[in-house]
N, C-alpha and C positions, 0 to 999 in steps of 0.2 A: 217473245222468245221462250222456247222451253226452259224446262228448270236446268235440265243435262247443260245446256247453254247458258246457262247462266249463271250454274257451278262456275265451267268450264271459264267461263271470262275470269273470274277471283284468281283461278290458278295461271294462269295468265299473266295478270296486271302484276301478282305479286311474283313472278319470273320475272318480268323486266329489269334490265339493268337501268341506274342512276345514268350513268354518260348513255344512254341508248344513243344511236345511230338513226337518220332521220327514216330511213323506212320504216326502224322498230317502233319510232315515235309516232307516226304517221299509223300505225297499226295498231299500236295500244291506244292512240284518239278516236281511234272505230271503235275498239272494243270498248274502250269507257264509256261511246254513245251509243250504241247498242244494250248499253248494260244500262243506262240512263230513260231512255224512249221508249225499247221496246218491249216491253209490258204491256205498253197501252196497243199495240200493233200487229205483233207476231208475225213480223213481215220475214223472221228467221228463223229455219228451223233447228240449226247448229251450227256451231263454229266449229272452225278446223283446228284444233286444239298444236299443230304444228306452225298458226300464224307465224306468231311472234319468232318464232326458226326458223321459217321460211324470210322474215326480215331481217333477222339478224345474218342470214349468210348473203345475204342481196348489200347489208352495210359491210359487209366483211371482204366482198367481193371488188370495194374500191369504185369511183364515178366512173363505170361503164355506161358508156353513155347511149342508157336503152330508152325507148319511150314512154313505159310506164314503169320505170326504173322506183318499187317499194310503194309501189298504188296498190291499195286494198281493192279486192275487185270479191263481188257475192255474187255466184254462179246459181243459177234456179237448179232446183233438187231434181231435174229430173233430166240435169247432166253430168256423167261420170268424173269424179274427179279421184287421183290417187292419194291414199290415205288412208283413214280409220273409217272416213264416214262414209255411210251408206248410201245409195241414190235408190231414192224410195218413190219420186213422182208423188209424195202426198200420201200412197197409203201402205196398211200394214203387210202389204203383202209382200211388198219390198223392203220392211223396216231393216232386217238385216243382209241386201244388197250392197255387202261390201266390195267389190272388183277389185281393187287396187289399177285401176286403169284411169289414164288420163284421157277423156274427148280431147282429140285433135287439136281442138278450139281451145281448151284449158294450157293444152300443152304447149302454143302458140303465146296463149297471155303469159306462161310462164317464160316464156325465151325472151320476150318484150320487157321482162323485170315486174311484172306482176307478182303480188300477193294474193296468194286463194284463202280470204277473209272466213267462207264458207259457203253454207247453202242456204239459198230463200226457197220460203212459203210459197205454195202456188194451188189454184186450182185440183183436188186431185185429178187424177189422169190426165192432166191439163185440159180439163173440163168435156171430154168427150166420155163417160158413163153414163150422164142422164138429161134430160132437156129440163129439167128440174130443179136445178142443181145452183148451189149459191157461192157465185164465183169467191175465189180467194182463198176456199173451204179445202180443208185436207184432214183426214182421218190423224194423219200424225201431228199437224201444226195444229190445228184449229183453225180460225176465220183472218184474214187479214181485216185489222181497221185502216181505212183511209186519214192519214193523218190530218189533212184542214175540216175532215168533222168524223169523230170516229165513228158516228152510226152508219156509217154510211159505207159504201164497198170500194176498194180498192181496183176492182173488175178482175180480170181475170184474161189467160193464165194464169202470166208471170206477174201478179199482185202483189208477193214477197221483193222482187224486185224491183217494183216499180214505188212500193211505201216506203222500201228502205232509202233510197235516192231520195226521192222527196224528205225525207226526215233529217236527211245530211250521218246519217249511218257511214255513208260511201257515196262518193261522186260517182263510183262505176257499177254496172251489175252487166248480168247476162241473162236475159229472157230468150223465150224461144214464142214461135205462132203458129199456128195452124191456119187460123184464122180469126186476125185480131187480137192474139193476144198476146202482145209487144205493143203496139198499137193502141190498144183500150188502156189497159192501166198504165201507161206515161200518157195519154191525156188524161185520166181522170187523177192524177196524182202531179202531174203539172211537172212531167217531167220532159227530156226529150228521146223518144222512140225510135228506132228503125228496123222494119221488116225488110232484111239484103233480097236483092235477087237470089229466089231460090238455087243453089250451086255456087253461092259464093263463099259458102262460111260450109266447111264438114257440120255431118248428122251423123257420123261413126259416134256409139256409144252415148248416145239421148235415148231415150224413153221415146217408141216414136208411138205415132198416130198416123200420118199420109206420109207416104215417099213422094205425092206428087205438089206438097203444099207445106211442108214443116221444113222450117229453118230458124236456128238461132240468132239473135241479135243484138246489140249492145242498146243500152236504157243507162240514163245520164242528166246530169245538170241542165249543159249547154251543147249546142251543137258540137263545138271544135270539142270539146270532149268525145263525142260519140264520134266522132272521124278518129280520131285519135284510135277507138279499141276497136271500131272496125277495120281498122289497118293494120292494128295486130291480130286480128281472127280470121281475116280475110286470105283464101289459098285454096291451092289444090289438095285432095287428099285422095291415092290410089284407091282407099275402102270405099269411097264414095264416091258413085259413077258419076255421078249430078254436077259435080265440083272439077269434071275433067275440062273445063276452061274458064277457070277461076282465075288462075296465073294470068293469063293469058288480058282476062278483063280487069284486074283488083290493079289501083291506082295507092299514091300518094296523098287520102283524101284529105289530110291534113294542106299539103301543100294547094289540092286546088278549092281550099278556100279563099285562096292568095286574091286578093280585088273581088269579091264577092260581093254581088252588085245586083240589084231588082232593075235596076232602070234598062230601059229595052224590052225587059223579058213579058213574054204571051203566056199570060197564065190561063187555062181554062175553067172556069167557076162552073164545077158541077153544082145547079140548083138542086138536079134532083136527088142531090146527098145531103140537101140540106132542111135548117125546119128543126123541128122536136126542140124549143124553146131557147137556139143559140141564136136565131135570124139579127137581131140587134145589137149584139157583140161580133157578128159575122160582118155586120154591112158596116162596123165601124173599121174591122181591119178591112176589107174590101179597098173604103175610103185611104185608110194606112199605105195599103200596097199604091193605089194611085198617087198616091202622093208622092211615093217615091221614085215615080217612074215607071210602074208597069202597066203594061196594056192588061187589060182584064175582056174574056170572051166569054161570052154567057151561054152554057150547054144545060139546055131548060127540061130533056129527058132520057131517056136511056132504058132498056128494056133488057131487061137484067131476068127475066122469067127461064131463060133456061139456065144459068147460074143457080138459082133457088130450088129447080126442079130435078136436080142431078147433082151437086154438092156432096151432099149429105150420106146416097148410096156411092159416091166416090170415097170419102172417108170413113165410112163399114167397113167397107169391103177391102182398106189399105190396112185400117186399122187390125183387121184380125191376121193379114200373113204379116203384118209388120209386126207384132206383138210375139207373135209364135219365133217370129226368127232372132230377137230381141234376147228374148227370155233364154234359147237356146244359147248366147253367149255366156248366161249367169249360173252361178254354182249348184249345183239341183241340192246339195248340201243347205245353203242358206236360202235358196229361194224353188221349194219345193213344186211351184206353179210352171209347167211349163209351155201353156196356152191359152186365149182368152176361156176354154169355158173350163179352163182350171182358177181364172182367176173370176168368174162368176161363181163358182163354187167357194169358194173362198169369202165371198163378200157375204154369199147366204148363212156360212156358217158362221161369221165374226158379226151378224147383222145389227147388233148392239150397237156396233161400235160404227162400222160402216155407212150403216142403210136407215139410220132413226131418221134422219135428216129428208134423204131422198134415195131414189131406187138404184136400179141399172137399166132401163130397158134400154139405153143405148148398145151398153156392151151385148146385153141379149138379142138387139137386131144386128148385129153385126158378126153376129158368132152363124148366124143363119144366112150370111151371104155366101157366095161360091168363088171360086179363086178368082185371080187377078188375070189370067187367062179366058175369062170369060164374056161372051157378045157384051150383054148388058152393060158389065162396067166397063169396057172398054167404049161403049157409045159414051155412055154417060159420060165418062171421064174427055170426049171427043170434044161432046155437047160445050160442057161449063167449060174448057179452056178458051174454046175458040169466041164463045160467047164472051167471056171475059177481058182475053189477049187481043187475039187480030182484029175482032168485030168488038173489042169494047176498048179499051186502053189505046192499043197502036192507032185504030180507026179514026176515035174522038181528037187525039194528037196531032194525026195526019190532015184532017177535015179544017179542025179551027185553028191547023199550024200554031201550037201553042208546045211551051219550053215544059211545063208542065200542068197537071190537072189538079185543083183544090177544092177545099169543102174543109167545113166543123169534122172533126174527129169524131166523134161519140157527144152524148148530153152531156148533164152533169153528172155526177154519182149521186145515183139511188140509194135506197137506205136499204141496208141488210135487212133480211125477212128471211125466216127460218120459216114461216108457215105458205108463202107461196114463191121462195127460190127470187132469183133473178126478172125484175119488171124493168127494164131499160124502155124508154118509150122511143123508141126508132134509132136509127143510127147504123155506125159501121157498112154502110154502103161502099166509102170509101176502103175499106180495109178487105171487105170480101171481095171488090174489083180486084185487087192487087195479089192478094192472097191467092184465088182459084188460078188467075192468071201466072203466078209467080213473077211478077214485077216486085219491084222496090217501092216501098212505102217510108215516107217519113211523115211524123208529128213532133211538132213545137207546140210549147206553151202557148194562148193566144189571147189568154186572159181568164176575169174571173169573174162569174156568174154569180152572185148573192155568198161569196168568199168560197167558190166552190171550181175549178179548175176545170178550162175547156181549150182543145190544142184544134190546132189548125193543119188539116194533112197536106203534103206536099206526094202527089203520085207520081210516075213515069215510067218508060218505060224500059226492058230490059238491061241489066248493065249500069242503068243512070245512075246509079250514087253518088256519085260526083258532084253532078247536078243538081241534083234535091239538096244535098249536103247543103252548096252555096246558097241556094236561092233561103235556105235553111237559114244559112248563119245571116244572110244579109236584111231578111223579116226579124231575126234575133232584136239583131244590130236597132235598127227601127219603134221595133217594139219598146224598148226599155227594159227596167226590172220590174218585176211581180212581187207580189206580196210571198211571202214562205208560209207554210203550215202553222197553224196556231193550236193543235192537238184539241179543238173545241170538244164536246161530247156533243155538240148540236148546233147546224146551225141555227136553230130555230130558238135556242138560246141564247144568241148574241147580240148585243146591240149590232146594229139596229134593226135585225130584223126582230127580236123578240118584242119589244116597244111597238113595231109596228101590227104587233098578233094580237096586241090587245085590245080589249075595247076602248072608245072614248069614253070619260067619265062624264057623267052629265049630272 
């Protein structure tokens, strides 16, 4: 946590009243354990210095009976909230991004009786600047550490969000993805993730990257938690054309984990998502899920080449009119940048601070694409959906008649490296199917790798959250408890794997 934040907590703690009221109380137990953890983490970049008044008029307000009636909830920084703090996406370009504007989404957690705890750590730009780039990393936060070994990365994006949860900071946060990242850091943090059907949740007032692939989403404990704030975030919003049959699909998804059940259910085991050293923890839930009654289909390939081959000038090309039209909402008083190649100038002249680490040439190819009216990306963007959606999600669903499609999440977390950025050795297969396509993705915890956290995704198809949700809480349910974070500085220092690094004495 910064120092600002960490003032900020003192005057805080020492405002609370003696008789507090249980949200106050509930609130100031966030901020004592944020004020406790997060040193080692930085999974936060400020606290909403109006917490604890925001609890105390939620205790003042009598047991309205709301559903997250004085839940601290940590929003990633690169969602508008109203108040003091600024939504800066990580760098300085927005340090002083004040709005006074609530996203939709915020504004919904607050009708549901939520507390806005603050803002988490993330990714800057939510990791679309450079291919380089070392998740978790933000010009204003610094690096997030993974709490069950701090060398190691949190992943990225929403990394703030997803360390804080795991550390027991807060049961709830709010991650957003583009691709994968909601997804990566609640599995590598061992928590539980969900990427909604793109259109279920507003993107009025995010920091965006794609119109056709960025949504926010709730990151959490346990499933029925994560149903719980996707119920309260879940809706239409007129600013947001995407969302104009959200009403229309957003359910009760608390109530339908009601008899939440594996037995019957046709899961499809994407093979070729899987691999990169989870296969033995994989084939034991495999084992888990048969146990309990599900049928298990085995889909051994999948050709995902035009996904890979059009992606990326899809999100250039969204990111530069979406950045421009973004930035036009914000004060040109506080945030003087009014376009991406105002905000690559910006980075070249702060490059100390910005660029030691790694470059931009993301934002500088994407400052060189041409609008969104154009052949090009309109194939492309034709290309990866349909590759994804009709001919890769609906397809594989429809073929092996299965309820939904699984695979490992991501490895384990790798170890930060400042000298060559991000080394993930395969993965997210599962998350960029879901992601280009805009389906629903969920991850659960699925166990633990040499004490190091790997989630098991649960995909489907448009609308599904319901779906996923159950099948979600009922692999929960099965599974058991998991060990919690032990804030190690290594695993490679622990018994036993350090004992086993040694040599034999002879």
């Amino acid at each position: 946590m910064t120092k600002r934040a960490l003032g900020l907590v003192s005057v805080l703690l020492a405002g609370s009243a003696i008789a507090a009221g249980p949200a106050e109380r509930e609130t100031a137990n966030a901020i004592a354990r944020a004020r406790q953890v997060d040193g080692k983490l930085h999974s936060i970049i400020a606290l909403d210095p109006t917490a604890i008044d925001q609890a105390r008029r939620i205790d003042a307000a009598g047991a309205a009976a709301l559903p997250l009636r004085g839940v601290p909830v940590l929003v990633k920084d690169n969602i508008e909230t109203a108040g003091p703090l600024p939504t800066t996406a990580g760098s300085l370009a927005l340090a002083n991004n004040v709005t006074n504007r609530d996203a939709p989404l915020v504004a919904r957690l607050r009708a549901a009786g939520a507390v806005i705890l603050g803002k988490t750590n993330l990714s800057e730009w939510a990791n679309i600047r450079s291919t380089r780039s070392i998740s978790g990393w933000s010009a204003i936060g610094g690096v997030v550490h993974n709490p069950y070994a701090l060398d190691r990365s949190a992943c990225g994006s929403s990394s703030g969000s997803g360390a804080a949860v795991a550390a027991g900071i807060v049961d709830y946060a709010i991650g957003s993805e583009t691709d994968g990242s909601v997804t990566c850091p609640s599995s590598l943090n061992g928590i539980v993730g969900l990427k909604p059907t793109l259109g279920l949740v507003s993107r009025t007032h995010i920091v965006p990257i794609s119109a056709s692939q960025d949504t926010a989403g709730p990151m959490t404990r346990t499933v029925r938690e994560n149903a719980m704030l996707l119920s309260a975030i879940a809706g239409s919003d007129p600013a947001d054309p995407a969302t104009r049959e959200a009403d229309a699909h957003k359910v009760d998804y608390v109530a339908a984990l009601n008899g939440a059940t594996l037995r019957g259910k046709r899961l499809g085991v994407m093979r070729f998502a899987a691999g990169f050293g989870t296969d033995p923890l994989f084939e034991q839930t495999l084992n888990l899920l048969r146990a309990q009654g599900a049928t298990l289909v085995e889909i051994k390939s999948f050709d995902d080449k035009a996904i890979g081959s059009n992606e990326l000038d899809v999100l250039l090309t969204e990111l530069k009119a979406g950045m421009a039209s973004y930035l036009a909402t914000t004060d040109p008083a506080r945030v003087p940048s009014r376009n991406l190649a105002d905000l690559i100038a910006f980075d070249k002249a702060n490059a100390a601070s910005e660029m030691s680490l790694f470059g931009q040439e993301l934002f500088e190819q994407a400052e060189k694409k041409g609008p969104l009216t154009g052949a090009a990306y309109k194939k492309a963007r034709l290309a990866s959906f349909t590759a994804a959606g009709p001919n890769g999600i609906d397809r594989m669903m429809r073929t092996y008649k299965v309820d939904a499609l699984i695979a490992p999440t991501m490895p384990v977390a790798w170890k930060i490296d400042a000298a060559f950025g991000d080394y993930s050795v395969g993965g997210g297969t599962a998350a960029s199917l879901a992601a280009v396509a805009g389906y629903p993705h969920l991850t659960v915890p699925m166990g633990l790798i040499q004490g190091l956290p790997v989630g098991l995704s649960f995909v489907g198809g448009k609308w599904q959250e319901a779906r996923l949700l159950a099948l979600g809480e009922a692999f929960e349910r099965a599974r058991g408890p998991l060990p919690g974070p032990r804030f190690l500085p290594s695993i490679e220092d622990a018994p036993p794997v350090a004992q086993l690094l040694q040599p034999v004495r002879r």
